[in-house]
DRENFI-100641 format. One record per residue (C-alpha): residue number from 1; residue in three letters; x, y, z. Coordinates in steps of 0.2 Angstrom, whole numbers, plus 2048, in hexadecimal, padded with zeros to 3 digits. Layout:
% residues N
    nr   rest     x     y     z
   NUM    ALA     X     Y     Z
...
***
This chain:
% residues 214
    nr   rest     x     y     z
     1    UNK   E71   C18   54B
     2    UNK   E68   C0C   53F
     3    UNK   E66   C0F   52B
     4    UNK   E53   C13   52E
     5    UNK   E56   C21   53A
     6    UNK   E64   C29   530
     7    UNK   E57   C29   520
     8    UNK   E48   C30   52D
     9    UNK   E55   C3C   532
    10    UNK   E5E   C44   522
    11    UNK   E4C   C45   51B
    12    UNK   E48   C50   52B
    13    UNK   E56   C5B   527
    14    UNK   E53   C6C   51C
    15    UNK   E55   C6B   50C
    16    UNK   E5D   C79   4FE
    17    UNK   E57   C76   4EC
    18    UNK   E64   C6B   4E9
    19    UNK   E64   C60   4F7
    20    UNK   E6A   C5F   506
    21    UNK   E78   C6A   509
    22    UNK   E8C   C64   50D
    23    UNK   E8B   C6D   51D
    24    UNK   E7C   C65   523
    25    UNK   E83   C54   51B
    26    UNK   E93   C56   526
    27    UNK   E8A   C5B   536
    28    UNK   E81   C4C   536
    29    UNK   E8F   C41   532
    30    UNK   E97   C45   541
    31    UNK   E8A   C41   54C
    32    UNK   E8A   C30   543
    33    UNK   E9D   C2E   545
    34    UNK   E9D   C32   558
    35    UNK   E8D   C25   55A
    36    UNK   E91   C15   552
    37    UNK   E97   C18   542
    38    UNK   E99   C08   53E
    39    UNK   E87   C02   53E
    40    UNK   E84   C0D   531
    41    UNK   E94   C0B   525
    42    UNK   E8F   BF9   525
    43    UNK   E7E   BFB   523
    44    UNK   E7A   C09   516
    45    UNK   E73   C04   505
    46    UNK   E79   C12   4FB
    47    UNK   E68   C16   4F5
    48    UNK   E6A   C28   4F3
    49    UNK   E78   C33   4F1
    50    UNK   E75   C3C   4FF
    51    UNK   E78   C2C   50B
    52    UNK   E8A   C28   4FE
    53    UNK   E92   C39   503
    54    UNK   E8B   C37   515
    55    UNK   E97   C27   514
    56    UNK   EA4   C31   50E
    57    UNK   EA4   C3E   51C
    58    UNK   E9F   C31   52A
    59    UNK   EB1   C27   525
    60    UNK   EB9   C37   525
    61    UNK   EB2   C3B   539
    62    UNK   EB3   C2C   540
    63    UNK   EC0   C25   54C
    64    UNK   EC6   C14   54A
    65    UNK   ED5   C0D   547
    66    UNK   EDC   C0F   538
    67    UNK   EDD   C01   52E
    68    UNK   EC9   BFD   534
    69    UNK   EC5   C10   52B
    70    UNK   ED2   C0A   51C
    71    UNK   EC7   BFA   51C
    72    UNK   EB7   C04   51B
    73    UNK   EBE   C0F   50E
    74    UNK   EC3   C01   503
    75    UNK   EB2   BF9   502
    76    UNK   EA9   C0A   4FE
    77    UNK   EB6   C0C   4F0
    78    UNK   EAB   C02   4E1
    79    UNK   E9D   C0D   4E8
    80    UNK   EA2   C1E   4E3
    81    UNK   E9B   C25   4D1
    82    UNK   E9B   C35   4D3
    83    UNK   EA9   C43   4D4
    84    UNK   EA2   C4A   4E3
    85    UNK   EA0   C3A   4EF
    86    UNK   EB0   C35   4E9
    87    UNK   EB9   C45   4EE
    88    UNK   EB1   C47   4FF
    89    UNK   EB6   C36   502
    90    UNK   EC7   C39   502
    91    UNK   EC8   C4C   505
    92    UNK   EC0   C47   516
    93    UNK   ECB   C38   51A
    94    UNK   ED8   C41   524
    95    UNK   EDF   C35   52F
    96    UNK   EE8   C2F   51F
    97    UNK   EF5   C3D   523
    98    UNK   EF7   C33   535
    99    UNK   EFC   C26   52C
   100    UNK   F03   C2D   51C
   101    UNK   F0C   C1B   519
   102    UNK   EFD   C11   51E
   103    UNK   EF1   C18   510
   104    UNK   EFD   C1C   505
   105    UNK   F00   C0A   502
   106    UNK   EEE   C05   500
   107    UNK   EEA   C12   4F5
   108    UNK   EF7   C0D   4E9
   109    UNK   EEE   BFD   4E8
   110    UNK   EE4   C06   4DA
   111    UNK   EF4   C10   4D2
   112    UNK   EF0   C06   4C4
   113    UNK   EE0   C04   4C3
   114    UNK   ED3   C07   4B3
   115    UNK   EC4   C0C   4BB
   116    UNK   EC2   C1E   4B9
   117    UNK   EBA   C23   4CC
   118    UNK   ECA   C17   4D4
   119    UNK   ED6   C21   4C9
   120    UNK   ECE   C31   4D0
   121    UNK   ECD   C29   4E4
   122    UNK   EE0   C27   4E2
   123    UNK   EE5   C3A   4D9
   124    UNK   ED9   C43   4E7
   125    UNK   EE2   C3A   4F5
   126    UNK   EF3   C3F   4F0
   127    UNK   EEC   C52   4EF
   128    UNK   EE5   C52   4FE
   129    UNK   EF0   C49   50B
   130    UNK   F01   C47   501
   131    UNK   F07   C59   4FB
   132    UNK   F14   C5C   507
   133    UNK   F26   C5C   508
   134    UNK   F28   C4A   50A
   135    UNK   F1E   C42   4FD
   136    UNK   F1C   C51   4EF
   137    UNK   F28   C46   4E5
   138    UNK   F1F   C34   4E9
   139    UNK   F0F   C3F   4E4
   140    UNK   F15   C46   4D4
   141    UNK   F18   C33   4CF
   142    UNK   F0A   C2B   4D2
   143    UNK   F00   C37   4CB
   144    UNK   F0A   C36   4BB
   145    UNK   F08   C25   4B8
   146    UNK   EF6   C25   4BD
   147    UNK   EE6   C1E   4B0
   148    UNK   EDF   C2D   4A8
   149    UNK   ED4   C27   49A
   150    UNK   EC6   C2C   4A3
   151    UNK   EBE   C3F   4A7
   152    UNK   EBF   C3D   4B7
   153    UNK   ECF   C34   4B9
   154    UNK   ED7   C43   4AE
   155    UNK   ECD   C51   4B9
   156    UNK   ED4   C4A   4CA
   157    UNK   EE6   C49   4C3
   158    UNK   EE3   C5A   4B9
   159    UNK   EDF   C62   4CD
   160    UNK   EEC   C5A   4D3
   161    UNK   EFB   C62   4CA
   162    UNK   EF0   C73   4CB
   163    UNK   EF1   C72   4DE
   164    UNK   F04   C6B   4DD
   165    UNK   F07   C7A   4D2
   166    UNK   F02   C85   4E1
   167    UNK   F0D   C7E   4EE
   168    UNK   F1A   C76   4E4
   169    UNK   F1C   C83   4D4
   170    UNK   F2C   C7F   4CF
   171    UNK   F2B   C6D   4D3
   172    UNK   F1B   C6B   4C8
   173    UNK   F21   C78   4B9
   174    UNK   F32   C6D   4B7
   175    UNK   F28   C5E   4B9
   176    UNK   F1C   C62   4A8
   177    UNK   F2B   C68   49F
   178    UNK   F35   C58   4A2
   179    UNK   F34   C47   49A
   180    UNK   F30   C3F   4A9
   181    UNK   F1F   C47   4A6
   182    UNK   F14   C39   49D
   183    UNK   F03   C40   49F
   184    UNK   EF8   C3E   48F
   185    UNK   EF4   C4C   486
   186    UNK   EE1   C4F   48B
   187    UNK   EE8   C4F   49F
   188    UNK   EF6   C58   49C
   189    UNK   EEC   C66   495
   190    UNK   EDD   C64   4A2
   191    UNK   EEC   C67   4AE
   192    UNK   EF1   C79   4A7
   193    UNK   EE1   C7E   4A6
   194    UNK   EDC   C79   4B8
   195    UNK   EED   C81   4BC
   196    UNK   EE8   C92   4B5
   197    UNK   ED8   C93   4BD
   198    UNK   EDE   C8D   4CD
   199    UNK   EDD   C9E   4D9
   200    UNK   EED   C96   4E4
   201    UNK   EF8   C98   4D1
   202    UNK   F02   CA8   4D1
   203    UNK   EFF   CB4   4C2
   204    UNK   F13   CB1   4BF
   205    UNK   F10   C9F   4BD
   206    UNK   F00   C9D   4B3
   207    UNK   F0A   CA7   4A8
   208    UNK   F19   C9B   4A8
   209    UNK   F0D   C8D   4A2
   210    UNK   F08   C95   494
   211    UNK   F18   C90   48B
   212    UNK   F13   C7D   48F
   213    UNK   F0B   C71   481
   214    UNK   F0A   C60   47F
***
């Protein structure tokens, strides 16, 4: 399916006032990925953001192998400016927990990275596909010694450690009372107040976090 169709086609597609809605965005990126996804992924032009989160859903449908998708993945990466493309992107790249080794290596290509959306990419990646048993630890590291001068580099490690406090409670409370915690002050916060209004945080615990300051 050429660029021109997939233009002719989302412009065909019902509208809300806001756009076109994710639902419909994700029903037509997996038509896309079961056709030849590839002809769009190298082909789109990004001209609206419609077309950058249809990207992000088509990488998360399609079937390839995986360090093809991780390829693709990679050269969207300077593409992503917006909280929203970038969390699709990597909310909807599941076959990274097929390969937890594979994608955790290239993510941490950006462990140390500056810019503020590559920050973010790495932070909603570990939340989505690493909060388990055997990388909960690994996670909690990474995400500590992440870039978080930015918003939404703080904000994607901040929702990170709210979701880690509602598997991992204890894990994450002994983790923000320890030394070993060297978020910046501005983060650190952003994570307490993402972790009280998280709805997966116990009453018990938001309580618990009130005693915590930085």
């Amino acid at each position: 399916m050429d660029l021109r169709k997939i233009k002719s086609e989302l412009n065909c597609i019902k509208r809300t006032k806001f756009g076109i809605s994710i639902p419909e965005l994700r029903k037509f990126a997996r038509k896309i990925a079961k056709d030849n996804y590839k002809e769009f992924i190298e082909n789109n032009d990004f001209s609206t953001f419609e077309l950058k989160l249809l990207h992000a859903f088509v990488l998360g449908y399609a079937k390839d192998d995986i360090r093809t998708l991780i390829k693709y993945f990679e050269k969207f990466i300077p593409m992503v400016d917006d909280w929203g493309v970038n969390d699709s992107l990597c909310q909807s790249f599941k076959v990274a927990r097929e390969y937890p080794e594979i994608f955790l290596d290239f993510i941490l290509k950006y462990k140390d990275s500056c810019k503020e959306f590559e920050s973010r990419i790495v932070s909603v990646c570990l939340l989505s596909h690493y909060l388990n048993n055997e990388y909960i630890d690994k996670t909690i590291k990474i995400l500590d010694e992440l870039n978080t001068d930015d918003y939404y580099s703080q904000m994607g490690v901040a929702w990170a450690f709210a979701t880690i406090m509602g598997k991992y409670p204890q894990k994450c409370l002994k983790y923000l009372k320890s030394k070993e915690c060297h978020l910046d002050k501005r983060t650190y916060n952003k994570s307490l107040q993402k972790i009280r209004e998280s709805l997966k945080v116990s009453k018990n615990i938001k309580e618990m976090t009130k005693t915590l300051t930085k």
